[in-house]
C-alpha positions as CSV (number, residue, x, y, z in Angstrom):
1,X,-121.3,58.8,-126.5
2,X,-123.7,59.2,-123.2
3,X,-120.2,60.7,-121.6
4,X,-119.1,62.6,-124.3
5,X,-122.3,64.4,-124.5
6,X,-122.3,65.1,-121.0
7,X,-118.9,66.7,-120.7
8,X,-119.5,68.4,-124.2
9,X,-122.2,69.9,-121.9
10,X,-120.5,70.7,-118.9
11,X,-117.6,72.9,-121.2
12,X,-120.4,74.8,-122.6
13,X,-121.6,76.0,-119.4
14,X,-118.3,76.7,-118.7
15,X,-117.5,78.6,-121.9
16,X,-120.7,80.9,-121.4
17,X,-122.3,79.5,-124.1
18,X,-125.5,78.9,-121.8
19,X,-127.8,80.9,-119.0
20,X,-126.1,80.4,-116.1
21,X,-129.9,79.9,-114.7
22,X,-128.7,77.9,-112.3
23,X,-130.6,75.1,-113.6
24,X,-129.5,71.9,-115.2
25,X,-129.0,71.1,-118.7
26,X,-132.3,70.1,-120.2
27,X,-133.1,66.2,-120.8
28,X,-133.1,64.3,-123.8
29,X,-135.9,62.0,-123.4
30,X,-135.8,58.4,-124.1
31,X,-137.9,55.2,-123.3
32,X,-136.1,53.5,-120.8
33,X,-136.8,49.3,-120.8
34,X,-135.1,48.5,-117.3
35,X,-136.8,47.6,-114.6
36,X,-138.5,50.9,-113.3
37,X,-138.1,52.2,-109.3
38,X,-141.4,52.0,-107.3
39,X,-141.3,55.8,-106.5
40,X,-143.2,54.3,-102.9
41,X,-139.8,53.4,-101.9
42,X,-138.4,56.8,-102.0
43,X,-138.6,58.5,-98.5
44,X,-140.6,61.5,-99.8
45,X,-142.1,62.5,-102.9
46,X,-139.8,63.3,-105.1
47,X,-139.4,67.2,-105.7
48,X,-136.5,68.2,-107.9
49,X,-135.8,71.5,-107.6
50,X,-133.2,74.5,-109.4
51,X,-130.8,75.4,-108.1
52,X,-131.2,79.0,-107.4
53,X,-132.9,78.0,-104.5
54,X,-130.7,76.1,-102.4
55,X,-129.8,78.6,-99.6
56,X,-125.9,79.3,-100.1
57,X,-125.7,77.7,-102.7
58,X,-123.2,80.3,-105.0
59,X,-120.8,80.9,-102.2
60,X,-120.6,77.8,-100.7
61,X,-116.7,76.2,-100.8
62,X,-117.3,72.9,-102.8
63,X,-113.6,71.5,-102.7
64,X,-114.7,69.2,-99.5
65,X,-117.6,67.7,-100.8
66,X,-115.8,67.1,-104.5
67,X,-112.8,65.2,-103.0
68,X,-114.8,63.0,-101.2
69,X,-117.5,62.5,-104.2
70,X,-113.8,61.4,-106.4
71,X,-113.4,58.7,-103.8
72,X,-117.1,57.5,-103.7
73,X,-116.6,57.2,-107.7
74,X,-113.5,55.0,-107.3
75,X,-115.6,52.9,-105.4
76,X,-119.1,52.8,-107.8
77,X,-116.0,51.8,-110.6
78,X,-115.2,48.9,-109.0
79,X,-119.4,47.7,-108.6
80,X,-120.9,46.2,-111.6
81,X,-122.8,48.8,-114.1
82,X,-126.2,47.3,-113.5
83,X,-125.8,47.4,-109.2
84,X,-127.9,49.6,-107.7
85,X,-126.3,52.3,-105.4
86,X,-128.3,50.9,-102.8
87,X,-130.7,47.8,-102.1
88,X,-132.3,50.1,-99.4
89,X,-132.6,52.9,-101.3
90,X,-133.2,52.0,-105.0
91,X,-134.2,55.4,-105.9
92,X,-130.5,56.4,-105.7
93,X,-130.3,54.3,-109.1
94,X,-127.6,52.5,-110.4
95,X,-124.1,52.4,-110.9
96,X,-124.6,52.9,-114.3
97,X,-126.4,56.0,-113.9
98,X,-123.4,57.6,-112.1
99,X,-120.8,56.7,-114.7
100,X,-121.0,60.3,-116.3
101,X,-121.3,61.9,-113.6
102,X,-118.2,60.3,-112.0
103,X,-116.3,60.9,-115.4
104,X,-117.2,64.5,-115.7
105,X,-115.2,65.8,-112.4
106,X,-111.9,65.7,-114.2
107,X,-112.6,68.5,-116.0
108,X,-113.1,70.7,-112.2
109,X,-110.4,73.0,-111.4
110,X,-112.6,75.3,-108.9
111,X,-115.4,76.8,-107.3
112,X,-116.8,77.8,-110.7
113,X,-116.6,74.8,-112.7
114,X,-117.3,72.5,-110.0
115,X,-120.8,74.8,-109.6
116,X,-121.0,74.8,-113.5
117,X,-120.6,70.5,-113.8
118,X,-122.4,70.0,-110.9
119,X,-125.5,72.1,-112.2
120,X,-124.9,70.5,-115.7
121,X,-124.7,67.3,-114.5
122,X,-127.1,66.7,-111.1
123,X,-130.2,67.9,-110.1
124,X,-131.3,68.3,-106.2
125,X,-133.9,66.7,-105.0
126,X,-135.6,67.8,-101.8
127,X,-135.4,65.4,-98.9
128,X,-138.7,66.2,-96.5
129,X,-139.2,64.2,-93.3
130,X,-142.5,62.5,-93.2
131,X,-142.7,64.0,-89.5
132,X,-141.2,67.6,-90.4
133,X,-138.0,66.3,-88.2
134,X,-134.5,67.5,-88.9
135,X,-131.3,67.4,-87.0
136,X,-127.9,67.8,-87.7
137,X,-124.9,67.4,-85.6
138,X,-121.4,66.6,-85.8
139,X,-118.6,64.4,-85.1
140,X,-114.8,64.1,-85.3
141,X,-111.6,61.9,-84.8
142,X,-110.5,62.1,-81.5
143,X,-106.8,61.9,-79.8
144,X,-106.1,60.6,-77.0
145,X,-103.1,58.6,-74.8
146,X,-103.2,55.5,-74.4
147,X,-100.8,52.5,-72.8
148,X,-100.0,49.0,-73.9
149,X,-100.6,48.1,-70.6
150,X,-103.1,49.2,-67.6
151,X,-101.6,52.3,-65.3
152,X,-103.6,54.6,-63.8
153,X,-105.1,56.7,-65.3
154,X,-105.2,54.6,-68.2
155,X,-107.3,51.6,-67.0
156,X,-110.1,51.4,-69.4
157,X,-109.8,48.6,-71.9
158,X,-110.0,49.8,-75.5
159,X,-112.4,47.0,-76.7
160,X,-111.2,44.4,-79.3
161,X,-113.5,42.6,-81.7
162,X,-114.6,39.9,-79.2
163,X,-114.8,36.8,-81.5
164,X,-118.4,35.6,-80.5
165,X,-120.6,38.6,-82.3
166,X,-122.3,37.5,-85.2
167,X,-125.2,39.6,-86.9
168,X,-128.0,37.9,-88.6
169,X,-130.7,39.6,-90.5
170,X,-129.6,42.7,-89.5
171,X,-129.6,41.7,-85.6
172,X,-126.1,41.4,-83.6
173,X,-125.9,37.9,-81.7
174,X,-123.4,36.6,-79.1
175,X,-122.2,32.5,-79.7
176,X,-122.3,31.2,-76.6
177,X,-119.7,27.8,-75.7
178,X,-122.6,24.9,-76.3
179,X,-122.9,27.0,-79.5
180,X,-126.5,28.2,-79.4
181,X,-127.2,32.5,-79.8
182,X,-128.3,35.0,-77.4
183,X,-129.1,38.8,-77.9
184,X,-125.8,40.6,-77.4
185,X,-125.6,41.5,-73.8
186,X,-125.8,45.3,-73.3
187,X,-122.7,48.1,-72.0
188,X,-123.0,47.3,-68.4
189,X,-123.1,43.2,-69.0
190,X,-120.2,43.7,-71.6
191,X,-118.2,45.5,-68.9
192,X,-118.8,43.5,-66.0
193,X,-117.8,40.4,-68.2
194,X,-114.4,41.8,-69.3
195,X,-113.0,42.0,-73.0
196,X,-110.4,41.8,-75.0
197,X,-108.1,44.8,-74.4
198,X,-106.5,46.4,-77.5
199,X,-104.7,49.2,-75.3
200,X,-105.9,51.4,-72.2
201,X,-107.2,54.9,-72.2
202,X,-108.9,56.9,-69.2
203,X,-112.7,55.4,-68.8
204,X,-114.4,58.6,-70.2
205,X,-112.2,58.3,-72.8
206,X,-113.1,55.3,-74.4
207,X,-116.3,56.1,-73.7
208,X,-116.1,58.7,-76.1
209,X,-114.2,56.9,-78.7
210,X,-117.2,54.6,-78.8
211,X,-119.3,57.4,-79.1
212,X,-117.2,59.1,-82.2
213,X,-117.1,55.4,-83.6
214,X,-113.1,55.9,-83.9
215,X,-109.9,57.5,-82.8
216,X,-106.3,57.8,-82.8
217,X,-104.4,56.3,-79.4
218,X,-100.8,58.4,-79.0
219,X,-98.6,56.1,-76.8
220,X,-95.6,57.5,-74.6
221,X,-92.8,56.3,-77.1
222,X,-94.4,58.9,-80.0
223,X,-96.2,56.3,-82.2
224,X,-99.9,56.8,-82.9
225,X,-102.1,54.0,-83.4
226,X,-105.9,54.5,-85.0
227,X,-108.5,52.4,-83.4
228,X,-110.7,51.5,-86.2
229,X,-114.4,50.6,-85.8
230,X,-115.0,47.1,-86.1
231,X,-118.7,46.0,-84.5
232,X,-121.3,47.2,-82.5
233,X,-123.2,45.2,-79.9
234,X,-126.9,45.8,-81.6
235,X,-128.2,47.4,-78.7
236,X,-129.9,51.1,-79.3
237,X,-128.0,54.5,-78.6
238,X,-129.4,56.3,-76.0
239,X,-128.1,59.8,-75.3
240,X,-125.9,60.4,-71.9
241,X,-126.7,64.2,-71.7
242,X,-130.2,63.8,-71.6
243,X,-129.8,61.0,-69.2
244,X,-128.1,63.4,-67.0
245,X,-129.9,66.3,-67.5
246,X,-133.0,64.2,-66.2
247,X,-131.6,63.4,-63.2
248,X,-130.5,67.3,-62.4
249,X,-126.8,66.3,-62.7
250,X,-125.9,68.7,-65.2
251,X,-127.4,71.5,-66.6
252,X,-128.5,72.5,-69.8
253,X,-125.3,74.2,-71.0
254,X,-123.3,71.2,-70.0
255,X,-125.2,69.0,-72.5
256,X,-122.1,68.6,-74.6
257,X,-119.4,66.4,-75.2
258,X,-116.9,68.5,-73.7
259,X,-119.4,69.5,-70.5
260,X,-120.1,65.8,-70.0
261,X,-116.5,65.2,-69.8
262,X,-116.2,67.6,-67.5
263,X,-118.7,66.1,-65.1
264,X,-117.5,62.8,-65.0
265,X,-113.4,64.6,-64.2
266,X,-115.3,66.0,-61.0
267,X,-117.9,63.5,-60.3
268,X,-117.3,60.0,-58.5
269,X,-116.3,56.7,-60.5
270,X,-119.6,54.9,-59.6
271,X,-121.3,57.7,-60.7
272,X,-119.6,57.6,-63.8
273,X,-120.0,54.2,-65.0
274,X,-124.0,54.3,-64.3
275,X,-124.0,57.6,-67.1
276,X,-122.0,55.3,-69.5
277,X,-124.2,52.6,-68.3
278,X,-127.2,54.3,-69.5
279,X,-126.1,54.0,-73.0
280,X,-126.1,50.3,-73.9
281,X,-124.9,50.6,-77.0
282,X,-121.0,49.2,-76.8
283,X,-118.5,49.5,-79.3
284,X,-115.7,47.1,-80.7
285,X,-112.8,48.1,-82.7
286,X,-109.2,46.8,-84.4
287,X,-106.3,48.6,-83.8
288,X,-104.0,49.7,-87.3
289,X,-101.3,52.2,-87.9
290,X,-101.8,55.5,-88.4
291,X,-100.5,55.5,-92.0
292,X,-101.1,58.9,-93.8
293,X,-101.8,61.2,-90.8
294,X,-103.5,63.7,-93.2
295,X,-106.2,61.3,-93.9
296,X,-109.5,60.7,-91.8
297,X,-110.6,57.9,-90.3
298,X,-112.6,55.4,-93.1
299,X,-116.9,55.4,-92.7
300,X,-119.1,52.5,-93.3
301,X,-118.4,53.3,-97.1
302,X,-114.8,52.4,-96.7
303,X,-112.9,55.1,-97.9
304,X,-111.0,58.1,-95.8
305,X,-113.3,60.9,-94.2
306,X,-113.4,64.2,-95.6
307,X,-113.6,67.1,-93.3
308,X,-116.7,69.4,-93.9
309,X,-117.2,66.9,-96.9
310,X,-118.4,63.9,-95.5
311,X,-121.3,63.1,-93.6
312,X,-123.0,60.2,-91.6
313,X,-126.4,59.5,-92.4
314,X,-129.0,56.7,-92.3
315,X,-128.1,54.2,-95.0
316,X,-131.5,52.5,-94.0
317,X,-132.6,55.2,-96.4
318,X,-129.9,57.0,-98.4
319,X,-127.5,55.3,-100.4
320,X,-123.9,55.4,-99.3
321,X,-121.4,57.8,-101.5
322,X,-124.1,60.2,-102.8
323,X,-123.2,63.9,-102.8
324,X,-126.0,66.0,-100.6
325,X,-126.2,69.4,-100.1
326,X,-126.9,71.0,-96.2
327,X,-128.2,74.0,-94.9
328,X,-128.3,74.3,-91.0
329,X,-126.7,76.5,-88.2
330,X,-123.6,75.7,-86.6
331,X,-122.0,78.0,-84.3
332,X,-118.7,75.9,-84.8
333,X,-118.6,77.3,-88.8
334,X,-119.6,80.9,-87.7
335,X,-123.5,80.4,-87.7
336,X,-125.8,80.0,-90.6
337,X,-124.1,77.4,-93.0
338,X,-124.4,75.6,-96.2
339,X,-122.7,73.0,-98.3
340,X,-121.4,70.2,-99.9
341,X,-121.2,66.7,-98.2
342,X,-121.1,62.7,-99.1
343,X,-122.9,60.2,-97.7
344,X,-120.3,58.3,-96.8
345,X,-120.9,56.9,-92.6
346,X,-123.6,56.4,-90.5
347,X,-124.0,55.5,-86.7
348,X,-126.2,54.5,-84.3
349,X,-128.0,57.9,-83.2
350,X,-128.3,59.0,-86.6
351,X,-131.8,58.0,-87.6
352,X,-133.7,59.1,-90.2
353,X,-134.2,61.0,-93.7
354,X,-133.1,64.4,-92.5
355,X,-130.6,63.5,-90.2
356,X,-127.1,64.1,-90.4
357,X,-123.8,64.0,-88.5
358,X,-121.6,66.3,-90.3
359,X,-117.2,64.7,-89.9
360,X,-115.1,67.9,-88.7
361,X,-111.4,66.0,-88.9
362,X,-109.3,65.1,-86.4
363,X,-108.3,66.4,-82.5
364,X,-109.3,69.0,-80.1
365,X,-109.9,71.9,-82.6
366,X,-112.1,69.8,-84.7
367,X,-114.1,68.1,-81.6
368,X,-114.5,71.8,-80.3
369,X,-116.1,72.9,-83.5
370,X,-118.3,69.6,-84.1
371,X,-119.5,69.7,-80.4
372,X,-121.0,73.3,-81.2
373,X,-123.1,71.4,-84.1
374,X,-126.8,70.2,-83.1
375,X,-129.4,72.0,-84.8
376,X,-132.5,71.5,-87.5
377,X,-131.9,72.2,-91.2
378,X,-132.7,71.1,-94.9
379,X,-131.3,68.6,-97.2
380,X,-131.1,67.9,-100.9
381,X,-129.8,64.6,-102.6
382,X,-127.9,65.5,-105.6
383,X,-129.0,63.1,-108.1
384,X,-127.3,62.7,-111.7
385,X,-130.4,64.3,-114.1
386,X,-131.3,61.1,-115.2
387,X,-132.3,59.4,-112.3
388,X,-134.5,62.7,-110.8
389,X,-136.4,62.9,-113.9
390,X,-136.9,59.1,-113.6
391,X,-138.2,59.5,-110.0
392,X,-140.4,62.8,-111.3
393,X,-141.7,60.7,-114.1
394,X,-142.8,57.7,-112.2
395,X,-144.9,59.9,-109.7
396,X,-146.8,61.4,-112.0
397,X,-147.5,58.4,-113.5
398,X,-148.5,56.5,-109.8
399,X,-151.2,60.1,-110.1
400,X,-152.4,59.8,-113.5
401,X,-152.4,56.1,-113.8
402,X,-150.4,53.5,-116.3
403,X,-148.2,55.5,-119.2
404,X,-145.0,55.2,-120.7
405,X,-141.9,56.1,-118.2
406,X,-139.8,58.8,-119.9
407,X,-136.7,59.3,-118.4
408,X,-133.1,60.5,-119.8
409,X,-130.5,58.5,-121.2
């Protein structure tokens, strides 16, 4: 019935039957008898807000985000009902919650009934930074050649899984022979040691596969191999270009993926490894096929990347698979630029509640775009009515005191 009554919904907005306000469906209250979310342990205050107001909102192409929020869903219908989305983010709610939601996007066919059961069905929630931070940037699949066996150029090792990482508690140890634990060396120690090549790519390149957190090798016979992420030595990110614009070796226009690049092509070898050096966070990964060439790289989520509708964010905070909507400036999408994206990766430079890393697809014209991308903007969580109101609810009530939690079905 909760479904049916939801969709019932969704084809009235559609049919014109309602305002189209902009502004979701109102709730049915209920008392709800499951355990309640301590509203502490969202990252803000919770401020839903209408629609109307989120910058871009009416012309903003949807289609991205909505395929990727279809392949969250097949994953939330494989969870348990009562799971949360997220143990680290609780506010998200639970799989439950989603059900309707996730049920409801077979009825989209386009831009206007994906607007009309998105507004019908979710309701944004402003994300504010407890600092007044924001950044967003963005990221893509790389190409490159790469060799089964070392020849120059190719002499870099793409890095294997290297069998002694284990992570405990959140922390990445390395097992030594007598069998006791140590902090996992960092970048410079790792690559003085050696590891276990995969295949061989020019040094900046796997650099920069490490950064981008995956890739596609092309070797000389035509096959195309994608090296998948696998583990991360635990050590921090630190950022190269503003390693190097301290020291005066590039300037500020060079502060870019492709400018870096292009210092390290003209620059000496020694000088190279200590910029990569600086960065001691070192990446791991498998090798697999290429499979369906169409299809992105999978996130920390586990399904395929959408490009312009997935997004990496901090899943110390968010929950993973959760549809969010952007607004930010990137010169790469022609300026000022809004729209739909899933939480559905993360990395290691992408900290905090208004940070994003936006996934552009794969090769050249994509990294060209995504290395444009690095600017502050806003964010909104689209959360299924329900669990907003719940999160509304149960701040006015931390204000006012103890009173019965209403919340929607």
């Amino acid at each position: 019935m909760r479904i049916l009554g939801l969709l019932c919904g969704a084809f009235l907005l559609l049919s014109g039957c309602v305002t189209n306000s902009g502004r979701p469906l109102p709730p049915q209250p209920v008392f709800e008898t499951r355990p309640q979310v301590d509203p502490s342990t969202f990252p803000v205050t919770p401020k839903p807000v209408a629609y109307d107001i989120l910058p871009g909102w009416e012309e903003s192409n949807l289609a991205p985000g909505l395929s990727a929020l279809r392949r969250s869903c097949e994953v939330f219908e494989k969870r348990p009902p009562q799971n949360l989305l997220s143990n680290k983010a609780p506010w998200a709610g639970r799989v439950s919650d989603w059900t309707p939601a996730c049920a409801a996007l077979d009825v989209i066919n386009d831009n206007r009934s994906a607007r009309a059961v998105l507004q019908a069905l979710f309701t944004p929630v402003e994300i504010v930074a407890p600092d007044g931070k924001s950044r967003f940037t963005g990221y893509f699949e790389p190409t490159y050649e790469a060799r089964l066996r070392p020849e120059p150029p190719f002499t870099e090792p793409v890095p294997g899984d290297p069998g002694d990482l284990v992570t405990s508690s959140g922390k990445v140890y390395q097992t030594l022979p007598d069998g006791t634990r140590r902090e996992y060396p960092i970048r410079a120690d790792i690559t003085r040691a050696g590891v276990r090549p995969l295949a061989y790519a020019h040094p900046a390149d796997v650099f920069f596969l490490q950064i981008q957190g995956s890739g596609r090798l092309v070797l000389p016979d035509g096959r195309t191999l994608r090296a998948a992420y696998a583990a991360n030595n635990g050590q921090p990110f630190r950022s190269t270009a503003n390693w190097l614009l301290q020291r005066g070796w590039i300037e500020r226009g060079e502060a870019s993926m492709r400018g870096i690049r292009a210092w390290m092509d003209r620059t000496t070898p020694e000088r190279a490894r200590q910029a990569m050096n600086a960065n001691p966070r070192f990446v791991f990964f498998t090798l697999e096929p290429e499979g369906d060439p169409r299809l992105g790289p999978k996130g920390s989520f586990g399904v395929p990347l959408t490009p312009l509708g997935s997004m990496a964010v901090d899943l110390d905070i968010h929950a993973g698979g959760v549809p969010m909507f952007v607004q930010t400036t990137a010169p790469g999408l022609g300026g000022e630029w809004s729209g739909l994206l899933v939480s559905q990766d993360t990395g290691g430079a992408i900290k905090g509640s208004v940070r994003g890393d936006l996934y552009f697809g794969t090769g050249d014209r994509a990294g060209a775009a995504a290395d444009t991308v690095n600017a502050p903007g806003r964010l909104w969580v689209l959360l299924p009515t329900a669990v907003a109101e719940r999160l509304r609810q149960q701040d006015l009530a931390r204000a006012s005191g103890p009173r019965p939690i209403v919340v929607t079905p």
